[in-house]
GUMAR-949316 format. One line per 2 residues: number of its first residue (from 1); their letters; for each residue y, z, x of C-alpha. Coordinates in steps of 0.5 Angstrom, whole numbers, padded with zeros to 4 digits. Layout:
<pts>
NUM	A	Y Z X | ...
</pts>
This chain:
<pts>
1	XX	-0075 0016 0023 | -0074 0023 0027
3	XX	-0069 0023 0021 | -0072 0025 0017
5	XX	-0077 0030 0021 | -0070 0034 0023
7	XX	-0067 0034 0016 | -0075 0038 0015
9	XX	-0072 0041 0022 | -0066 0043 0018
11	XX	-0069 0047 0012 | -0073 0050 0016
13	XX	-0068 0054 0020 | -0064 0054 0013
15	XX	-0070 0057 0009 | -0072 0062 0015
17	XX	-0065 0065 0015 | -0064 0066 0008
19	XX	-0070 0069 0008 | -0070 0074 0012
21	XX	-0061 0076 0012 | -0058 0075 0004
23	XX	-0051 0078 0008 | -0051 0072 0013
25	XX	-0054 0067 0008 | -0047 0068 0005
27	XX	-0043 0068 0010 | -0046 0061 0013
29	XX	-0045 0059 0005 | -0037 0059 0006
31	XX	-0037 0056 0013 | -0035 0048 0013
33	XX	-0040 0044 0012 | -0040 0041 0018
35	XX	-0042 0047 0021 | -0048 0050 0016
37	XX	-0053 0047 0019 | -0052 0049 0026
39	XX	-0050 0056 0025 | -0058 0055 0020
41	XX	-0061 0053 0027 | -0058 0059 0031
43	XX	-0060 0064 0027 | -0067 0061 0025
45	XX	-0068 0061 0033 | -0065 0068 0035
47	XX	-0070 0071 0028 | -0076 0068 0031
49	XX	-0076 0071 0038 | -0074 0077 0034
51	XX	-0081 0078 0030 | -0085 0076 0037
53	XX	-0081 0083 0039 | -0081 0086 0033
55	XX	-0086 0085 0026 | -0092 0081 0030
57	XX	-0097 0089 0033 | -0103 0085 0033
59	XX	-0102 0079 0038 | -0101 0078 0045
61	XX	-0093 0079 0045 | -0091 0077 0052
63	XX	-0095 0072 0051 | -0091 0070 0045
65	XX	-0085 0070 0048 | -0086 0068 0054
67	XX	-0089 0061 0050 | -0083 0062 0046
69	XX	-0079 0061 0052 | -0082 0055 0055
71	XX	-0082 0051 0049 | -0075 0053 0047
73	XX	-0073 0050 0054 | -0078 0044 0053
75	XX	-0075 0043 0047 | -0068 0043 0049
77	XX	-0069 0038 0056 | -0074 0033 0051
79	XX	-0070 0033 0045 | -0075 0034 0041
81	XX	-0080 0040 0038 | -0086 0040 0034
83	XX	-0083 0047 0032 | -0078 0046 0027
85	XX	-0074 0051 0029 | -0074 0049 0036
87	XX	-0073 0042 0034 | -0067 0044 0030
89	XX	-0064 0049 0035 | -0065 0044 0041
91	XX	-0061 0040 0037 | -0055 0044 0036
93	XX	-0056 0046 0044 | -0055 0039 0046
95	XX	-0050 0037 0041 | -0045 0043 0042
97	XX	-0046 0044 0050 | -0049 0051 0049
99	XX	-0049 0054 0055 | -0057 0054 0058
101	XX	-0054 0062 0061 | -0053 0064 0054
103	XX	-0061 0063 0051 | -0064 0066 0057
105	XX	-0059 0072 0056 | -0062 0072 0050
107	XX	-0069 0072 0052 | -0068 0078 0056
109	XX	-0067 0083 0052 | -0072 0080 0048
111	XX	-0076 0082 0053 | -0073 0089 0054
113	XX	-0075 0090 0047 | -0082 0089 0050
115	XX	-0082 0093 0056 | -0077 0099 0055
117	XX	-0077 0104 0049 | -0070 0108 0052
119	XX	-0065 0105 0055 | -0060 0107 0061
121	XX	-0052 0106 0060 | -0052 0100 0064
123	XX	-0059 0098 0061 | -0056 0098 0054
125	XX	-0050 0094 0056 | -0054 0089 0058
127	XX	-0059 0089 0052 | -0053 0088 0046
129	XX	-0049 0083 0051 | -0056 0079 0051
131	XX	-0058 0081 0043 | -0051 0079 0040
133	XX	-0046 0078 0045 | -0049 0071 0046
135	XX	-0051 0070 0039 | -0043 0070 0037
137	XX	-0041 0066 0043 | -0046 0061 0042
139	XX	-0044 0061 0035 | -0037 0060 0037
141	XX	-0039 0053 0040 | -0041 0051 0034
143	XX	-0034 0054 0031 | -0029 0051 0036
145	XX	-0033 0044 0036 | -0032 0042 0043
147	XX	-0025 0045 0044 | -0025 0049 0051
149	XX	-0018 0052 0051 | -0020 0055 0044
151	XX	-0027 0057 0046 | -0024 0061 0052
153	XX	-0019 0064 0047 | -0024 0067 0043
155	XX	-0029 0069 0048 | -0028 0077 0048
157	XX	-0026 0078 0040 | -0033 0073 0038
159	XX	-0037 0078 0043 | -0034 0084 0041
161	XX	-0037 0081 0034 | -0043 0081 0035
163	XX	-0043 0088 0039 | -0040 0091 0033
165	XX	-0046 0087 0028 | -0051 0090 0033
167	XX	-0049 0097 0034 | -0048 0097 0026
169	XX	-0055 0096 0026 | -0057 0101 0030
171	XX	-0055 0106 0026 | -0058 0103 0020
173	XX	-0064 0102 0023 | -0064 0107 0027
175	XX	-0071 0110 0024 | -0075 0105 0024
177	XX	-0073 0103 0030 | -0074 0111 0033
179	XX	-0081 0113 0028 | -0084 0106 0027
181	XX	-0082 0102 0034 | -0081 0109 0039
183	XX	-0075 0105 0041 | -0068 0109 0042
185	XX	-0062 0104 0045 | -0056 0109 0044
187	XX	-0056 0112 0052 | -0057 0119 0053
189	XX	-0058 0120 0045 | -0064 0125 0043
191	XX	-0066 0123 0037 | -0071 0128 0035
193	XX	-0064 0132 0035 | -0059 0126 0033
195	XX	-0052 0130 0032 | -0046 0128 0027
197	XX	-0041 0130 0034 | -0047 0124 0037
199	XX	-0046 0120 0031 | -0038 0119 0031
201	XX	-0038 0118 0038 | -0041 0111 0037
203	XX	-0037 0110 0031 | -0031 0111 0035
205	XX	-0034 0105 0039 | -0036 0100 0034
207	XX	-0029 0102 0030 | -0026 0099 0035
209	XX	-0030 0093 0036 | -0029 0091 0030
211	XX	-0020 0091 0031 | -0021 0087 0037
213	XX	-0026 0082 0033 | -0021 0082 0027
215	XX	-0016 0079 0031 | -0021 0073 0033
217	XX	-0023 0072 0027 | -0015 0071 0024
219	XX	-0015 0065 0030 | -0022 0061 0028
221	XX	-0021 0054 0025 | -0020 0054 0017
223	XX	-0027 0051 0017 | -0031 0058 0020
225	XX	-0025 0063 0019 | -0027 0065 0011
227	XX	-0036 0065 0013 | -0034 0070 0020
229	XX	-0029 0073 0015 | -0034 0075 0009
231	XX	-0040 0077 0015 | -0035 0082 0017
233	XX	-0033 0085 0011 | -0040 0085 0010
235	XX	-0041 0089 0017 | -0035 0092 0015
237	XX	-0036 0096 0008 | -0044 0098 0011
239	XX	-0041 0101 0017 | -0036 0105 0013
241	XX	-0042 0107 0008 | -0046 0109 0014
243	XX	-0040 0113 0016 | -0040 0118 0010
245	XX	-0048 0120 0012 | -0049 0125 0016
247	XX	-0053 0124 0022 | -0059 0128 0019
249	XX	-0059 0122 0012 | -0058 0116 0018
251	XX	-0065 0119 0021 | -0068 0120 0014
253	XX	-0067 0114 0011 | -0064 0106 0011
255	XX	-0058 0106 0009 | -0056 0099 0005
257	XX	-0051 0095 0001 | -0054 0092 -0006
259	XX	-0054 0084 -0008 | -0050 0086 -0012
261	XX	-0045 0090 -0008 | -0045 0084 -0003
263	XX	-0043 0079 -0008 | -0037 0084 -0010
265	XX	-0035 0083 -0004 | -0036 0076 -0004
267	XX	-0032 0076 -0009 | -0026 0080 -0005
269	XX	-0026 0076 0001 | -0025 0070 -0001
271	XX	-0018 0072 -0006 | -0016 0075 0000
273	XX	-0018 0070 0004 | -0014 0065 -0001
275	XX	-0008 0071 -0001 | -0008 0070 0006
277	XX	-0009 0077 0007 | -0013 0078 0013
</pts>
């Protein structure tokens, strides 16, 4: 009867992600059906430990994540969590091998998150390889379902994906991160003087992430390539507003893409999907 609790599992992690990311929601939509679930669960676990790092002020934090922790690990060797996130995320580590490297990477810079407000070059590198590097690999598990030559093939442009997704959004949260959390992850960047000269450097750097990523993207099976294409055009049009601000604007306020831009550009990735334009 543990059906039924996964399937409860299952729209947890689901309801989580749409709640929390209308983009990504979109993205999963468009994935195989096969691979909605999982790619739910992924999510559904990366924001949870998120929030312990970002939204919960008022509680113990190292305590909460450090909880988090053993339990994941515990959910992941007995097969089972009474967390429903958990539960269902256990379920993807097991059925895809993800690799257990991967998730600790992970809680690591979740961990970094709680410990450091400025970062070095080499501590930034280690932040976004945990943060969203590993995210998109352990994504690609799932994409490649099983298939190693495949998964190694793709490695690089799925982690340059998630690098470009998480530098992206620095820049659009780079307020909140700075006034509300004190945080400042771009190395050697004085944000209480943030530059436009500043500002094009880490664009440079994000333009080319996301050519390297395209190129992965083009040779991800049918069945995941149209979900990650609409996510980088998604990214992709957020980055190129963000572009147009000056340093000044991208320090004074969040800069967004409406609901309604988003599904215009639904809309537009599928007819060039279907073109096979990309």
């Amino acid at each position: 009867m543990k059906e039924i609790f996964d399937q409860l599992s299952a729209e947890c992690s689901k309801i989580t992600t749409k709640r929390y990311s209308t983009s990504f929601s979109l993205g999963i939509y468009f994935l195989g059906k096969k691979l909605r679930n999982p790619i739910y669960a992924i999510y559904g676990f990366v924001r949870l430990a998120d929030e312990i790092a970002d939204s919960f002020h008022d509680f113990d934090k190292p305590f909460l994540l450090a909880k988090f922790r053993q339990d994941c690990y515990e959910a992941v060797e007995h097969k089972i969590s009474l967390n429903p996130i958990l539960n269902s995320f256990q379920r993807v580590v097991n059925e895809y091998a993800i690799d257990r490297e991967l998730i600790e990477l992970f809680l690591k810079s979740m961990a970094m998150d709680l410990d450091g407000n400025k970062y070095t070059p080499d501590q930034y590198d280690d932040y976004i390889l945990g943060s969203a590097e590993v995210v998109g690999l352990m994504c690609l598990h799932v994409f490649t379902e099983g298939n190693k030559t495949q998964y190694e093939m793709l490695r690089d442009p799925a982690m340059k994906l998630g690098s470009a997704f998480q530098k992206v959004n620095f820049l659009r949260d780079v307020n909140a991160d700075y006034y509300n959390l004190g945080r400042t992850y771009f190395p050697n960047v004085d944000l209480s003087v943030f530059s436009n000269h500043e500002k094009k450097l880490i664009e440079k750097e994000i333009e080319e992430e996301f050519k390297l990523a395209l190129i992965g993207i083009k040779q991800l099976p049918a069945s995941s390539r149209s979900g990650v294409y609409l996510a980088y055009i998604y990214y992709k049009e957020l980055f190129n507003k963000i572009k147009g601000a000056t340093a000044e604007k991208v320090m004074s306020e969040r800069i967004r893409i409406s609901n309604s831009h988003k599904f215009g550009l639904m809309c537009d990735s599928i007819i060039r999907y279907k073109m096979n334009a990309i």
